[in-house]
N, C-alpha and C positions, 0 to 999 in steps of 0.2 A: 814617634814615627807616623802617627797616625793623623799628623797635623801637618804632612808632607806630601809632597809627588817630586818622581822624580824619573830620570832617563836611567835606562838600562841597556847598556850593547852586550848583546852572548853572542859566541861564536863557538861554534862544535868542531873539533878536530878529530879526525877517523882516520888511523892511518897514517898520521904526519901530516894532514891534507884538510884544511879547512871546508866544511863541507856545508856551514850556514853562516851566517853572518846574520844576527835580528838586532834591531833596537826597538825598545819600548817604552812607553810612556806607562809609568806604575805610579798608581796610588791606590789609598786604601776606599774600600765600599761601606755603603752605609752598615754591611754584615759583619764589618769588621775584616772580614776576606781582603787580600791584595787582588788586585784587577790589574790586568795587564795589558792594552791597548797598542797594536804592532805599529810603528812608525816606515820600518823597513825590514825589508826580509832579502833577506838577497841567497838564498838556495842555490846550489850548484845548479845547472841546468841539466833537463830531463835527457833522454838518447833519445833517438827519431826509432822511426817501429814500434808496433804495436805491440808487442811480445818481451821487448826490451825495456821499453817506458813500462810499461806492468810491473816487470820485475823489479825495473828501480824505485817503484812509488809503494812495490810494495814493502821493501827493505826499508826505504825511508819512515815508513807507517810504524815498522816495528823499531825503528830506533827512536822516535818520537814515543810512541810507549815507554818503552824502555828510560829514556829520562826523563819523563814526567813523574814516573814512580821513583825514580832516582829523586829529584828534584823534591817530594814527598818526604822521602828517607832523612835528606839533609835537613831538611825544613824544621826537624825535629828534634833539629842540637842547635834550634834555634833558644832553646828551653824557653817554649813558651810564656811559663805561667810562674806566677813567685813559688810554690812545692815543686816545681821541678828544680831551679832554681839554687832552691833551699837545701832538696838534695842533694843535685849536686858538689854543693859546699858543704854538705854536711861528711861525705867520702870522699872528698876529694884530698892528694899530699900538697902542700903549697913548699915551692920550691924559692930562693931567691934573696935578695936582688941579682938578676946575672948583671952583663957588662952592659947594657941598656939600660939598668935600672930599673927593671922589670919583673915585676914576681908571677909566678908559674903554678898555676893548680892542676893537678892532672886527676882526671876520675876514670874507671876502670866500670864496665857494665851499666854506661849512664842512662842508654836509650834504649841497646840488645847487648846480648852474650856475648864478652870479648871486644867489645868495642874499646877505642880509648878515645879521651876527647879531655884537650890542652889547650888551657885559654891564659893568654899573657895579659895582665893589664897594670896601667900605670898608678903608683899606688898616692901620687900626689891628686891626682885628678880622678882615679876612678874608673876611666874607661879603658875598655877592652882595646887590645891594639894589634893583635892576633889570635887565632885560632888555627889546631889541627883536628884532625878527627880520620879516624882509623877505623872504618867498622865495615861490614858486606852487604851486596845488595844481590838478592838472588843468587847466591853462593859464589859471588863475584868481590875479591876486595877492592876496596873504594877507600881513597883519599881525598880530604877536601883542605886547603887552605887557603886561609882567608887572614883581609889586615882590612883596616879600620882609619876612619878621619872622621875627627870630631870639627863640627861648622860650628865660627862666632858664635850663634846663636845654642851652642852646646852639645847641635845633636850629636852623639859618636855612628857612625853606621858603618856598615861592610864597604867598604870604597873598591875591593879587587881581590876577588874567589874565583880558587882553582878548584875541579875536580877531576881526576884522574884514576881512569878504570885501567890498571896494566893488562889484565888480561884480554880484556877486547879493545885495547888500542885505541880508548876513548878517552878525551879530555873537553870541558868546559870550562873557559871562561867568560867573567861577568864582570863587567865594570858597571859601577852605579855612580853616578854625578848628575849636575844639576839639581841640587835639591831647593825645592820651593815651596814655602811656610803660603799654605790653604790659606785661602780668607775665611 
């Protein structure tokens, strides 16, 4: 992944009601960090008054918090590191083949208490081809699902992640494409 860039469109749904639309130019930095450079933003527009735009920028401020630490939270059923990994697989029940021909490992307390996280992957080729993940964020549950597309060139990567907050009538999606091998 690290030998990549590539485009990202999110759009934030509040209420039934798309409330941003961004795309992004991501690649990784020399820190190893993802860097994410805005190509478009397209934000609902502000209300006129002075009392009223306040108000909405300042709601907008706290939902921008609120899923960057979300965004945080997921980042980390990304199982960074081979011991996480390793964990993982080590407690994990593998399930399978279902009617896809797909086998199933589910782990129970991967990241926090009570979380579950379901990763399908194909067992001719090795890559991942979905994911769930069931865990809370600020006493809030959070669902995330996500699928996968492996490029000629073999990468597999997250192609189209959902997240979805029921209680506060939030959802995220992310499409990733354009991926382009760094010189």
């Amino acid at each position: 992944m690290r030998q990549y860039s590539w485009t990202s469109r999110t759009e934030v749904i509040d209420q039934g009601q798309v409330k941003d639309t961004r795309i992004d130019a991501v690649n990784y930095g020399p820190d190893g960090r993802l860097q994410r450079s805005i190509m478009n933003d397209q934000s609902a527009p502000l209300p006129f008054g002075f009392l009223r735009r306040r108000i909405v920028e300042y709601e907008r401020t706290k939902v921008e918090e609120y899923l960057t630490g979300l965004r945080g939270l997921l980042e980390q059923y990304s199982l960074p590191t081979a011991g996480k990994v390793q964990d993982f697989m080590n407690k994990a029940t593998a399930s399978g083949p279902d009617a896809n021909g797909l086998f199933e490992m589910t782990g129970r307390n991967v990241v926090f208490p009570d979380d579950t996280f379901s990763l399908w992957v194909d067992p001719r080729t090795r890559h991942a081809q979905k994911i769930q993940v069931s865990t809370t964020f600020e006493g809030d549950p959070v669902n995330l699902t996500a699928t996968f597309k492996t490029l000629p060139t073999g990468l597999n990567h997250v192609a189209y992640a959902e997240v979805t907050v029921p209680a506060k009538q939030i959802s995220v999606q992310v499409q990733n494409f354009d991926y382009n091998r760094n010189n």
